[in-house]
C-alpha positions in Angstrom: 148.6 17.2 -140.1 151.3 20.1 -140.6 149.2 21.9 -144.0 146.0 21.5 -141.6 147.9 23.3 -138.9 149.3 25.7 -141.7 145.8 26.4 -143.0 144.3 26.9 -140.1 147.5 29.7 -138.9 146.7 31.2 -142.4 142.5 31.5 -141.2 143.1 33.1 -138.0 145.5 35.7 -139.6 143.3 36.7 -142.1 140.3 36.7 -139.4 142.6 38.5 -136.8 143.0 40.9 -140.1 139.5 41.8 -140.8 138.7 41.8 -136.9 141.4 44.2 -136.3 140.6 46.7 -139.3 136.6 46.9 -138.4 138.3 47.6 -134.2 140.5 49.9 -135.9 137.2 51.7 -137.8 134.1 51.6 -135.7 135.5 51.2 -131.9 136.2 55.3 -131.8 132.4 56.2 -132.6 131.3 52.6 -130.6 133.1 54.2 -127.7 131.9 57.7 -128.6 127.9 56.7 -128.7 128.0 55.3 -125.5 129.6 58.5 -123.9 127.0 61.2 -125.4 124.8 58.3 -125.2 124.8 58.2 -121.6 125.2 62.1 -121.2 122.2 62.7 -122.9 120.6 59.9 -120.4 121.4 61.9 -117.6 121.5 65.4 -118.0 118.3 65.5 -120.8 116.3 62.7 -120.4 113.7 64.5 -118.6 114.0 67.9 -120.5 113.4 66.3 -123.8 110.1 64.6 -122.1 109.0 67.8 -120.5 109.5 69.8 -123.8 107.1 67.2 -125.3 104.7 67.5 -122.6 104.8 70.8 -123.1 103.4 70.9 -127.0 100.5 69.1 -125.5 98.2 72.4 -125.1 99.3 73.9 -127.7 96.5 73.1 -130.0 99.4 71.9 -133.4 96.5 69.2 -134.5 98.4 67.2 -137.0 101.4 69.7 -136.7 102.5 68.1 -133.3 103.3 65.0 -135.2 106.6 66.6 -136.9 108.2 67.6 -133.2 106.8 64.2 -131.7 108.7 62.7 -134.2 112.1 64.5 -133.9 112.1 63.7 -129.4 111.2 60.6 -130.4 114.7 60.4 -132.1 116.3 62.4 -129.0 114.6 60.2 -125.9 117.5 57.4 -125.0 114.6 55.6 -124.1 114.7 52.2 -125.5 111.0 50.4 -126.1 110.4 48.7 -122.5 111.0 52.7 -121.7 109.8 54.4 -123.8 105.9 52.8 -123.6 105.5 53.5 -120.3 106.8 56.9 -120.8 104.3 57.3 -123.6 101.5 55.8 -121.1 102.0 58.7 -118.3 101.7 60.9 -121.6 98.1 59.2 -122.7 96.8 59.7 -119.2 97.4 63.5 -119.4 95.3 63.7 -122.7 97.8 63.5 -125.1 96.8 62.9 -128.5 97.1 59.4 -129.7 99.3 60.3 -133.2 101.3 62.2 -131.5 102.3 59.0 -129.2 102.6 57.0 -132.3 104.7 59.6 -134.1 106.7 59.6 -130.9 107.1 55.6 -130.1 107.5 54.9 -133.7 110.8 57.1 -134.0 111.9 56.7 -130.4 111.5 52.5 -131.5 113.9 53.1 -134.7 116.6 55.9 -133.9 118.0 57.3 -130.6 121.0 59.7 -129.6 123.6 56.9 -129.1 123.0 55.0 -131.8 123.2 58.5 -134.1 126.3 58.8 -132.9 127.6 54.8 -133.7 126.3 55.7 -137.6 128.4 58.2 -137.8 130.8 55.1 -138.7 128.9 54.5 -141.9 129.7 57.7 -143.4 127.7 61.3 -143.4 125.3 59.6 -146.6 124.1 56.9 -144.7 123.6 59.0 -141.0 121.6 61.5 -143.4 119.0 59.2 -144.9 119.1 56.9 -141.4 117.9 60.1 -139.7 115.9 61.1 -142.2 114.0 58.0 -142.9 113.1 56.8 -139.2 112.3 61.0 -138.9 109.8 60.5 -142.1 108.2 57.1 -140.5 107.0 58.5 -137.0 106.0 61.7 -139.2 103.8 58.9 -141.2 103.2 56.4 -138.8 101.0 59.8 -137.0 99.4 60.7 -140.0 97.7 57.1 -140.4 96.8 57.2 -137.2 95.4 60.5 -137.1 93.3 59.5 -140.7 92.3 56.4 -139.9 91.9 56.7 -135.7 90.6 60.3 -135.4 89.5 60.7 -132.3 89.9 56.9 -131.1 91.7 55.5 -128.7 94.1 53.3 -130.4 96.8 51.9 -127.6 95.6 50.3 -124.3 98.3 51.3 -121.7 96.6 49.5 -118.8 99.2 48.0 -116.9 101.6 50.0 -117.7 103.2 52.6 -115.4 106.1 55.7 -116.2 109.2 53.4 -115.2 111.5 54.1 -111.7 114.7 56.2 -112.8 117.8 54.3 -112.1 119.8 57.9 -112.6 119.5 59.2 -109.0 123.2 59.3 -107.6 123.6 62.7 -105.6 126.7 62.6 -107.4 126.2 64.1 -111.0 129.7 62.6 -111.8 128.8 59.0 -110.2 125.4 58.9 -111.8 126.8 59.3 -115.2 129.6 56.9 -114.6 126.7 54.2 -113.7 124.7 54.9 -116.7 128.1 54.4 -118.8 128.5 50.8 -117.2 124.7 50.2 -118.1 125.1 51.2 -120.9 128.7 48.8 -121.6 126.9 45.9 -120.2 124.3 46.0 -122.6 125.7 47.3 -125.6 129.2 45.7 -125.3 128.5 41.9 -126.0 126.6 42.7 -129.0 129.2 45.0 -130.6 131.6 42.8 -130.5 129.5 40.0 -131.7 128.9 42.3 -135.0 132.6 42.8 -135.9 133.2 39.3 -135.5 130.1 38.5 -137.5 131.4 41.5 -139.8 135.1 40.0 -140.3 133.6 36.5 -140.7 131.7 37.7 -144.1 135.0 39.5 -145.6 136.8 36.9 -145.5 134.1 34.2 -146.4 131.5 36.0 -148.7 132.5 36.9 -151.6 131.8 40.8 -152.4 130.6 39.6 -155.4 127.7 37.8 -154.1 126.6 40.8 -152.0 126.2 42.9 -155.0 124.4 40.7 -156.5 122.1 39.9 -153.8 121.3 43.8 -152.5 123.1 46.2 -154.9 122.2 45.1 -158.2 118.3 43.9 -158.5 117.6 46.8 -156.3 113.8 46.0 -155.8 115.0 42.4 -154.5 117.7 43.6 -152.8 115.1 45.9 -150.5 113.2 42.8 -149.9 116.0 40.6 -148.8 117.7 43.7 -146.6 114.2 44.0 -144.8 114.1 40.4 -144.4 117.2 39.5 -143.0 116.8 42.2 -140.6 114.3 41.0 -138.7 116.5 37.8 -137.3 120.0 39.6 -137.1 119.2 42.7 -135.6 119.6 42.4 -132.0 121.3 45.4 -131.2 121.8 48.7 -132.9 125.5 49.1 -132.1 126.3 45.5 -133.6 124.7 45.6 -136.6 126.8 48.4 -137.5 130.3 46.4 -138.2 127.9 44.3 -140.7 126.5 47.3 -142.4 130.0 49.1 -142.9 131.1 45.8 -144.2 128.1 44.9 -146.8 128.2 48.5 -148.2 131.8 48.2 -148.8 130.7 45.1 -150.5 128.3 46.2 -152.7 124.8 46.6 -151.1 122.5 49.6 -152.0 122.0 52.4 -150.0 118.2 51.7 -150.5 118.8 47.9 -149.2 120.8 49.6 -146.1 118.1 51.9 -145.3 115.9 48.7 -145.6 117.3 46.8 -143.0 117.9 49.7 -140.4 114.7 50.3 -140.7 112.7 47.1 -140.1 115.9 45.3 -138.1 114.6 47.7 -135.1 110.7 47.9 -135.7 110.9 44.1 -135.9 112.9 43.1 -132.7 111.4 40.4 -130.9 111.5 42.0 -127.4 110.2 45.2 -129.5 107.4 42.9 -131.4 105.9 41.5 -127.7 105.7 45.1 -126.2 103.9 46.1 -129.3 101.4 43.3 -129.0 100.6 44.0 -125.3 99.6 48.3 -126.3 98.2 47.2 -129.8 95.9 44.0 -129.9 96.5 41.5 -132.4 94.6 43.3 -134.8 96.5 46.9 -134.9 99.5 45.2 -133.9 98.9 43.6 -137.4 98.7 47.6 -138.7 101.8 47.9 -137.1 103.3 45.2 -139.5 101.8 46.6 -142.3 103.0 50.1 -141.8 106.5 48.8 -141.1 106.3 47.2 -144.2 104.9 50.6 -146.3 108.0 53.1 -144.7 110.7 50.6 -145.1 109.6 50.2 -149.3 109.0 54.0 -149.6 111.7 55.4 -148.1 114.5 52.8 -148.5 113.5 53.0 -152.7 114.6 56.6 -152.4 117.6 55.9 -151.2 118.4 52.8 -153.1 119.0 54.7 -156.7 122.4 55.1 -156.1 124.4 51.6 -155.4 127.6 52.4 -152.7 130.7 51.7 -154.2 131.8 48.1 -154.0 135.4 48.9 -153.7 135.9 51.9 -151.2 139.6 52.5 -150.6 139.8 51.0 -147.0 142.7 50.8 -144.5 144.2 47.9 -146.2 148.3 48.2 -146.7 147.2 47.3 -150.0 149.3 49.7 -152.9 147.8 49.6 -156.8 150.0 46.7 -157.9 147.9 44.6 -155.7 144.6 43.0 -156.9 142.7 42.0 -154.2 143.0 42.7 -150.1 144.2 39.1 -149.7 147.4 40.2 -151.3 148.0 42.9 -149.5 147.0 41.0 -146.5 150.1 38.1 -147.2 152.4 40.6 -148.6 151.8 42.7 -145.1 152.3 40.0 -142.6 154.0 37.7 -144.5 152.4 34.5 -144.8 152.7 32.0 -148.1 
């Protein structure tokens, strides 16, 4: 009974470890993404929608895709916001690849979680912008080559949602938005460092190299795959990601799953259906499928390094983090 009680100190040690190194990382820019998050929630929420209300007349054709792409990525609207938003748009005559530029990038990227990526390095914020910038760009374009003229979502139903934002106080309606914003993001974030401290200590880094850093074509495969059933929320999924690229997976395999994790979010998935149709919602899939190759095989020619100097107490003399681990707290 005692070595079961020992092994099971030694467990929670390492656990408590790993969970404390990935607080110790990502909890500034967690705490930071919800701040600027929110701020940008109430202060330019509606100057960001009226700036792209305001490209409407002026006759861009398939140049308005590029800016309804970039306020896509600044609206902290998330999906069951922003489609409603994008309906009071369609009723005013907005073009149709313009909305798809704009709900395509809004779906994949917004201001908060910018901020929470910053965790992963400059690299990986670069092509995360970049990439979910270059899918509403071509999620537009298809649109625009295949459905000129058409009318490709059905909005009926669907009405511009009630602002929650409307304390007198400008102080008091940003502190609100902050505990939304807690409340929904919170749970999840700390799921994903637990998640995150869970594989360091139980998969070997070995194993995530081999699976989406060194076969990089199958390594994009599996990252888009595995995305679709863990990503729940933006903000957890980055203790995972810092921890698999530390481990070995490809930048391109990264991209992969940031990519379809979002597009592919259940709750995401049944708002889709509902403006699409079963047959375009099937497009949707498809396109999904085209960006997250293309643009996550651009990034994925350069593997990240699978052993970044971290904030282990680790010194040269010691081969592996589990040493430096028992020589630092003192466990046999």
């Amino acid at each position: 009974m005692i070595p079961i009680l020992i092994a099971l100190r030694r467990e929670c040690i390492y656990l408590w470890y790993y969970f404390n190194l990935q607080m110790e990382q990502i909890f500034p820019y967690w705490v930071l993404g919800m701040v600027l998050g929110s701020a940008v929630s109430v202060f330019a929420k509606d100057s960001i929608h009226r700036l792209f209300r305001s490209i409407q007349g002026k006759r861009l054709g398939a140049l308005g895709i590029v800016p309804a792409s970039a306020l896509g990525i600044a609206s902290p609207l998330c999906m069951y916001g922003t489609i409603p938003i994008a309906a009071s748009f369609a009723e005013s005559g907005m073009e149709h690849d313009w909305l798809a530029a704009f709900m395509m990038s809004s779906i994949l990227l917004n201001p908060q979680l910018i901020f929470y990526s910053m965790a992963l390095g400059p690299k990986m914020l670069m092509i995360r912008i970049v990439s979910c910038f270059l899918c509403g760009i071509t999620t537009g374009l298809l649109l625009r080559i295949f459905y000129s003229n058409k009318q490709f979502f059905d909005f009926n139903g669907f009405s511009e949602p009630k602002n929650r934002d409307t304390a007198p106080n400008l102080l008091v309606r940003f502190m609100k938005n902050l505990g939304r914003n807690l409340k929904a993001t919170g749970p999840m974030f700390l799921l994903g460092v637990i998640l995150s401290a869970l594989f360091q200590r139980y998969v070997p880094s070995d194993t995530m190299a081999r699976l989406f850093g060194e076969q990089e074509g199958f390594g994009v495969l599996m990252a888009a795959t595995i995305g679709v059933p863990l990503y729940a929320c933006g903000g957890g999924t980055i203790p995972l990601l810092q921890a698999w690229l530390m481990d070995g997976m490809s930048v391109g395999s990264a991209a992969a799953f940031m990519i379809t994790g979002p597009s592919t979010k259940i709750t995401n998935l049944g708002a889709m259906k509902i403006v699409l149709g079963a047959k375009r919602f099937a497009l949707y899939i498809l396109s999904i499928n085209a960006n997250q190759g293309l643009k996550a095989r651009e990034g994925g020619r350069k593997t990240a390094q699978k052993s970044r100097e971290c904030k282990y107490v680790a010194n040269k003399s010691h081969s592996s983090p589990e040493d430096a681990i028992v020589k630092a707290i003192g466990i046999e």
